[in-house]
GUDRENFI-910708 format. One line per 5 residues: their letters; for each residue x, y, z of C-alpha. Coordinates in nm, 4 decimals, always signed. Layout:
a> X/Y/Z ~ ...
//
This chain:
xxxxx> -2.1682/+3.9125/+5.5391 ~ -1.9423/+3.5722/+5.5031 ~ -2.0409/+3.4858/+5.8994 ~ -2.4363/+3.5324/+5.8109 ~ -2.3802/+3.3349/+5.4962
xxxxx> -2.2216/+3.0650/+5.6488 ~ -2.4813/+3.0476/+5.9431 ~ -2.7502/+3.0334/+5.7071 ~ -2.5803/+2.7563/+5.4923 ~ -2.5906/+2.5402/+5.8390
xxxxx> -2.9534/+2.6286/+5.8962 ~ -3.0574/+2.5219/+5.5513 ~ -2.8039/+2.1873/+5.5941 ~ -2.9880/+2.0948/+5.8997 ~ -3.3746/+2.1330/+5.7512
xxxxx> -3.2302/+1.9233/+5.4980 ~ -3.0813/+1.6793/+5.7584 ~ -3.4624/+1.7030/+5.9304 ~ -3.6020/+1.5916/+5.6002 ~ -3.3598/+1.2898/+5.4849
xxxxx> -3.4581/+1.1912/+5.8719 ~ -3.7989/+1.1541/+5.8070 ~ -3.8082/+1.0007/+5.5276 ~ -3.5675/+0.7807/+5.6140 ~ -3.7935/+0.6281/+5.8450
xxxxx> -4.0325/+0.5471/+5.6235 ~ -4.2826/+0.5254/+5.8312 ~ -4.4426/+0.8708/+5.8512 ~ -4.6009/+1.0746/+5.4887 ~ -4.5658/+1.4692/+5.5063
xxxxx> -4.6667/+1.6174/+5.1829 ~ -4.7177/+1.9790/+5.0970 ~ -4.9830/+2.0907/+4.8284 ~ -5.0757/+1.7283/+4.7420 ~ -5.2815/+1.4823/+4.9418
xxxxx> -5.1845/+1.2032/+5.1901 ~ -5.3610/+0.8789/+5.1240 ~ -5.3033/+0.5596/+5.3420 ~ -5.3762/+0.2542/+5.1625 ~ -5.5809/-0.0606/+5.2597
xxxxx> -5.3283/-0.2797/+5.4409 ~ -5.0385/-0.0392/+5.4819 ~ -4.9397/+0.1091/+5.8015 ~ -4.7665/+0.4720/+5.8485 ~ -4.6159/+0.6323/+6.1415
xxxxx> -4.7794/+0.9714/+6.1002 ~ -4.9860/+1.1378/+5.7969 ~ -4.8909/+1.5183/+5.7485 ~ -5.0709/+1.7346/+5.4701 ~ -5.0216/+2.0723/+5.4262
xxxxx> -5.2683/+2.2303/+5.1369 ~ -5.4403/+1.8996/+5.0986 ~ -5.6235/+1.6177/+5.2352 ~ -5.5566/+1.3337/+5.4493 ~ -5.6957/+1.0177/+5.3296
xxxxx> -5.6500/+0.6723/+5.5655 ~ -5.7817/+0.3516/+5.4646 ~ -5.5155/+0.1442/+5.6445 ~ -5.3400/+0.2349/+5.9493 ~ -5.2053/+0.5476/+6.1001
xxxxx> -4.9957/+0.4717/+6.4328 ~ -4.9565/+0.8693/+6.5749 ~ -5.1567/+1.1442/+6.4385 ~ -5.3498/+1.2598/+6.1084 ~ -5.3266/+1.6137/+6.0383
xxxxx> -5.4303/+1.8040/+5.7771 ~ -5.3899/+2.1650/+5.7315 ~ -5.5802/+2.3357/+5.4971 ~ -5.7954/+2.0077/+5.4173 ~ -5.9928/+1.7390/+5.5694
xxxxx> -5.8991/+1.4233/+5.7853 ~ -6.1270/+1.0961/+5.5844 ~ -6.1124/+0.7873/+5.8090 ~ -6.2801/+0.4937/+5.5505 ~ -6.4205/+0.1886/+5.6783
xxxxx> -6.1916/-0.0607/+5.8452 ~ -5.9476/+0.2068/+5.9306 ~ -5.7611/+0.3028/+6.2269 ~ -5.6148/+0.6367/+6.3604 ~ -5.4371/+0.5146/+6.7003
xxxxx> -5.3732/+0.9009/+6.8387 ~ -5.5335/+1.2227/+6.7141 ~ -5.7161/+1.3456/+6.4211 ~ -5.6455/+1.7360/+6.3267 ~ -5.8068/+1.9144/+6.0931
xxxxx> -5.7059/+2.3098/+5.9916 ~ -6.0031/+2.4799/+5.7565 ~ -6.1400/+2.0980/+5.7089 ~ -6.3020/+1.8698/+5.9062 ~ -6.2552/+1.5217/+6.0357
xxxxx> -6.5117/+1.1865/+5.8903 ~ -6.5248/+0.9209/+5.9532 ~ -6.7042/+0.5679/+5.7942 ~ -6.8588/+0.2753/+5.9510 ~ -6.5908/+0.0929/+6.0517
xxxxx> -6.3493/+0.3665/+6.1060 ~ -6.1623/+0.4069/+6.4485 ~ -6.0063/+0.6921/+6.5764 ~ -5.8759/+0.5976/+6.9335 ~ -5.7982/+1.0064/+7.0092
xxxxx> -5.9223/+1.3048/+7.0156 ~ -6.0714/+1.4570/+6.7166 ~ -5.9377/+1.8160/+6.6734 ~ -6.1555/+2.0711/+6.3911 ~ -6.0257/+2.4134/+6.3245
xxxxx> -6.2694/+2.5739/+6.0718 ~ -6.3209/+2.9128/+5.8836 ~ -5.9431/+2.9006/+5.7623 ~ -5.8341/+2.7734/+5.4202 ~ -5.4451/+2.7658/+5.2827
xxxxx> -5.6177/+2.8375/+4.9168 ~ -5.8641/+3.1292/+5.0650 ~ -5.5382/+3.3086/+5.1943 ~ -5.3117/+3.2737/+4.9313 ~ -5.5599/+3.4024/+4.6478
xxxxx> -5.4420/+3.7966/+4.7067 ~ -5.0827/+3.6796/+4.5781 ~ -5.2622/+3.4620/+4.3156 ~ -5.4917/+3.6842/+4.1704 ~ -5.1687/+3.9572/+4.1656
xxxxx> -4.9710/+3.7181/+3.9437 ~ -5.1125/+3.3938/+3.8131 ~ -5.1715/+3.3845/+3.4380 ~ -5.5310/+3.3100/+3.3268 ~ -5.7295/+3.4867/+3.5193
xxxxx> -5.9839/+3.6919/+3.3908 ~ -5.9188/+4.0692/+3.3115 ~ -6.1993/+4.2056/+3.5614 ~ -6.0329/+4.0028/+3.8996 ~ -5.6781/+4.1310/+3.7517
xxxxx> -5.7705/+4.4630/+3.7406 ~ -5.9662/+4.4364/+4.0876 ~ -5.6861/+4.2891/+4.2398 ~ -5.4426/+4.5303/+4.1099 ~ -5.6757/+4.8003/+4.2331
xxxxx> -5.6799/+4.6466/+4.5818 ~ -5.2982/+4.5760/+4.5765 ~ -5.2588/+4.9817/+4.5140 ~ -5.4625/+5.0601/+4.7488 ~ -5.2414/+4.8302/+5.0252
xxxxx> -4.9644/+4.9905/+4.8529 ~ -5.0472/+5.3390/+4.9273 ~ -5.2126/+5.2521/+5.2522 ~ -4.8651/+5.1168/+5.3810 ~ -4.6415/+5.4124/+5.2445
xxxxx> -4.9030/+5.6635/+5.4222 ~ -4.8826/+5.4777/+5.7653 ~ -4.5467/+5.3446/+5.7530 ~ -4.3424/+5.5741/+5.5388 ~ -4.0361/+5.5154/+5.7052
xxxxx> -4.0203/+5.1118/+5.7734 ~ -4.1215/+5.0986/+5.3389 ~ -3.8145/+5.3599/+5.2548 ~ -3.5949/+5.1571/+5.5530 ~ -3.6831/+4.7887/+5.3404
xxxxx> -3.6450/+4.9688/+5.0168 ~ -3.2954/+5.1161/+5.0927 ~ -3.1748/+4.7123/+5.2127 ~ -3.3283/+4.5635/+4.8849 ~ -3.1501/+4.8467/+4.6342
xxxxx> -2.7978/+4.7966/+4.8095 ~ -2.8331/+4.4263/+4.9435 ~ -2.9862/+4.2407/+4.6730 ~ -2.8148/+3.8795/+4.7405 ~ -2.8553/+3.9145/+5.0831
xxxxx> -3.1927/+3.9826/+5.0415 ~ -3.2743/+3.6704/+4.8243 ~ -3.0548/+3.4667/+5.0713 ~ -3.2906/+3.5314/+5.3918 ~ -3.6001/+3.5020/+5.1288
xxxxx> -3.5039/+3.1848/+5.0228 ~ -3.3885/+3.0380/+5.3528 ~ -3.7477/+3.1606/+5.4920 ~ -3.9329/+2.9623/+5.2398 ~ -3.7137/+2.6620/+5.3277
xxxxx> -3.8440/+2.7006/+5.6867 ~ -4.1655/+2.7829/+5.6490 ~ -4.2833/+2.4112/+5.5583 ~ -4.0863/+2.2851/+5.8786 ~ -4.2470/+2.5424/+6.1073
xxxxx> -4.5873/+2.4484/+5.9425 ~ -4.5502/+2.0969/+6.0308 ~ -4.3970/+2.1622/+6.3628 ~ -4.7115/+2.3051/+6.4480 ~ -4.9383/+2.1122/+6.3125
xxxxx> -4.8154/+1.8114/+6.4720 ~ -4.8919/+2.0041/+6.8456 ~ -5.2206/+2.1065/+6.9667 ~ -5.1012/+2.4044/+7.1208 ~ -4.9572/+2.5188/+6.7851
xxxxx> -5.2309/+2.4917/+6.5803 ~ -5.4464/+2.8178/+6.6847 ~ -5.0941/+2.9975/+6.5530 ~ -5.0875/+2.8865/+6.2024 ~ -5.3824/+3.0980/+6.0432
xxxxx> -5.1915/+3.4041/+6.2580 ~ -4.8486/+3.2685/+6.1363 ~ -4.9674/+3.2713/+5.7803 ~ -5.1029/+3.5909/+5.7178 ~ -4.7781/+3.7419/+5.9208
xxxxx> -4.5577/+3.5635/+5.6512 ~ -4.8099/+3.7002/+5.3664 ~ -4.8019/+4.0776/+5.5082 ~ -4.4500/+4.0404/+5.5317 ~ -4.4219/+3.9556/+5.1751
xxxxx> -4.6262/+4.1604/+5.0356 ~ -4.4835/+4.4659/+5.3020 ~ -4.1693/+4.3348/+5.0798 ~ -4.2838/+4.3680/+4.7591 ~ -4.4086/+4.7027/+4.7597
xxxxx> -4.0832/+4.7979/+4.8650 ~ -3.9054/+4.6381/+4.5346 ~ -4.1785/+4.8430/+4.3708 ~ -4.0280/+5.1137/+4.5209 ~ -3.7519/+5.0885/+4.4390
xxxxx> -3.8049/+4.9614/+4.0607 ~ -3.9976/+5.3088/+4.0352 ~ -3.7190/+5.5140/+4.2003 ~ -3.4530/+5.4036/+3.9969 ~ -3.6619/+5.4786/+3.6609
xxxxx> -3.7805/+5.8202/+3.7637 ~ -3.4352/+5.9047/+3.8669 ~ -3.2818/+5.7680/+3.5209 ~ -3.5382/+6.0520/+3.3869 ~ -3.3910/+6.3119/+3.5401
xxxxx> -3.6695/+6.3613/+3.8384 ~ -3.4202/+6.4195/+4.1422 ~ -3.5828/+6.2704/+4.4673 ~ -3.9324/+6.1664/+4.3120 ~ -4.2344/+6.1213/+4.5414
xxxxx> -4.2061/+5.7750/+4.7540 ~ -4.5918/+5.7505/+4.6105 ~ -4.4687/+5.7634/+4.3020 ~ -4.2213/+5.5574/+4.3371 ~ -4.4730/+5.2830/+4.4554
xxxxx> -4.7202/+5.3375/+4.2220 ~ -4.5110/+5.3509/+3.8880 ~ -4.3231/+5.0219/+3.9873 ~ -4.6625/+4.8467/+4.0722 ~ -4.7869/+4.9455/+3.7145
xxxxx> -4.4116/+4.8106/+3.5891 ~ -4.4625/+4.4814/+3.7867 ~ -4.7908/+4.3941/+3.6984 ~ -4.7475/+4.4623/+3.3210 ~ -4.4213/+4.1713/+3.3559
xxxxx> -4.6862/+3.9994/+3.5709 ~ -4.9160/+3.9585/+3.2370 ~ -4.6218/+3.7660/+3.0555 ~ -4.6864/+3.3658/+3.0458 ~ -4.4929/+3.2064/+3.2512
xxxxx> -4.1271/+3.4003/+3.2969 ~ -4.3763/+3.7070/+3.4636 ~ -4.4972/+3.4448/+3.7350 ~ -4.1570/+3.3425/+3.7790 ~ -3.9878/+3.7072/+3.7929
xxxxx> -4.2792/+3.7907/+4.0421 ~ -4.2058/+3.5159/+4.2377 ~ -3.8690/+3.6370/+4.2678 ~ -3.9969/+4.0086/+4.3613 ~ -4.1544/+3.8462/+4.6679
xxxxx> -3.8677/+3.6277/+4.7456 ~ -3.6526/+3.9725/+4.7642 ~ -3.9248/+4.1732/+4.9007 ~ -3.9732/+3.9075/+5.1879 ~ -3.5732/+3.8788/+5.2331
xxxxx> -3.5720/+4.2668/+5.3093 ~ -3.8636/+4.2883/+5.5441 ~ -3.6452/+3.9927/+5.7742 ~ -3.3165/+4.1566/+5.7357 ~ -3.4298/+4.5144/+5.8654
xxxxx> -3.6504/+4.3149/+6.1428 ~ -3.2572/+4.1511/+6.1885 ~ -3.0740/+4.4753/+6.2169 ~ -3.3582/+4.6812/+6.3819 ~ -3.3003/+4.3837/+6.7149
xxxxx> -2.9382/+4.4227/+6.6625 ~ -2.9637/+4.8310/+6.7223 ~ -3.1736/+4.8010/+6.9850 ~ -2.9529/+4.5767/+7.1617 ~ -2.6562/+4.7984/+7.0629
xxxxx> -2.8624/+5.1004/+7.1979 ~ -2.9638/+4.9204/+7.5720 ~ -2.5798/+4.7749/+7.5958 ~ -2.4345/+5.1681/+7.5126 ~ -2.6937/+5.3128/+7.7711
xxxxx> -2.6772/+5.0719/+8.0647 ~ -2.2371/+4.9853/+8.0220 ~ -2.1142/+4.6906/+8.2219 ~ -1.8473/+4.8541/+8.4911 ~ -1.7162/+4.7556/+8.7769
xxxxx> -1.9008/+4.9944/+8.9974 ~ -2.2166/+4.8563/+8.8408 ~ -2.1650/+4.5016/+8.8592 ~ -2.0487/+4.6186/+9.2488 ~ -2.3974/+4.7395/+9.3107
//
């Protein structure tokens, strides 16, 4: 446990190191959620959104990219490399230059995917999506404990006796998913992969939180006396628990926010220790010897 700690603590030092690096330049704007706008006169390296829109009125030296938004050249502008666009598309003004080649991946929208999670536990929305949405998320929920009874009971089982862990990997995924996103936005070849890379993550975490559910369900059926309750049950009574906290303003967001953190922690660590068995498993069945290694 103190070895996997400390590794992640170096992982999450050296995004941190990637970001102070970047902005320390000063030269290239990566923003997540918010858009990148390049004004009249000024000149930046690169322009990164992710979730929003890239905006360049002045000068951009490398590339634009924009995932999940639109690339705007206005007039008098310059774009000395490429122009990427992820569910957007690229303008451009009279005036504009873009001196490389203009990339447009369409039919895929940051907002479009996320609204399952939204619609599950954002506050405001009205009743009838809620209740459609819960309906839907049930139906997932069951759907994944009939085809996959054993992977939701192997996450659940990490999650009830691992819960730091468990928040640890979530949290140190989150911190890398922004990198990765960027990573790949920046290369041509890695931009096909970030719809695909999304809606892994997404599965994963909701794969993840229907295993808290599980567990949240067990634990209350059990502390009514019902020895080894149903693993349907399970599911379904802590999905009715979790979306009632969901209706809470504010601290239900939050604590379901947190579910998903867990939830997405546990799905990683079994994927972890499921590549650590198997490599256990081929070492124990083909042994290094001497007469082997003579052969």
């Amino acid at each position: 446990m103190s070895n996997s700690i400390q590794r992640s603590a170096i992982l999450i030092l050296s995004v941190v190191t990637l970001f102070s690096g970047l902005q320390a330049r000063g030269k290239s704007v990566i923003k997540v959620g918010n858009d990148v706008i390049v004004r009249p006169g000024k000149t930046v390296k690169s322009a990164v959104s992710i979730g929003g829109d890239v905006r360049v009125y002045g000068t951009v030296e490398k590339d634009a990219v924009a995932v999940g938004g639109s690339v705007y050249v206005g007039p008098n502008a310059e774009i000395r490399e490429d122009a990427v666009s992820v569910g957007g598309d690229v303008s451009m003004e009279q005036g504009g230059v873009i001196y490389g080649d203009v990339v447009e991946v369409s039919g895929f929208r940051l907002g479009s995917v996320f609204m399952p999670i939204q619609q599950s536990c954002w506050w405001g929305i009205p009743w009838g999506f809620r209740l459609v949405s819960f309906f839907g998320l049930l139906a997932l929920a069951f759907l994944s404990v009939l085809l996959l009874p054993n992977q939701v009971t192997g996450v659940s089982k990490i999650i009830e006796t691992d819960v730091p862990r468990a928040i640890l990997y979530g949290i140190i995924a989150g911190i890398l998913f922004v990198p990765l996103m960027i990573m790949m936005a920046v290369s041509i070849l890695g931009i096909p992969l970030i719809p695909f890379t999304v809606m892994i993550t997404i599965l994963m975490a909701l794969f993840g939180y229907f295993a808290v559910a599980t567990v949240l369900g067990g634990r209350i059926l059990t502390s009514a006396n019902r020895p080894e309750p149903s693993i349907l049950l399970n599911v379904f009574l802590g999905l009715i628990i979790l979306w009632i906290i969901g209706l809470i303003p504010v601290l239900g967001r939050l604590i379901k926010i947190v579910v998903y953190v867990i939830g997405l922690g546990g799905v990683l660590i079994a994927i972890v220790e499921r590549r650590r068995l198997s490599r256990v498993r081929v070492t124990v069945e083909n042994p290094k010897t001497e007469e082997n290694a003579g052969e």
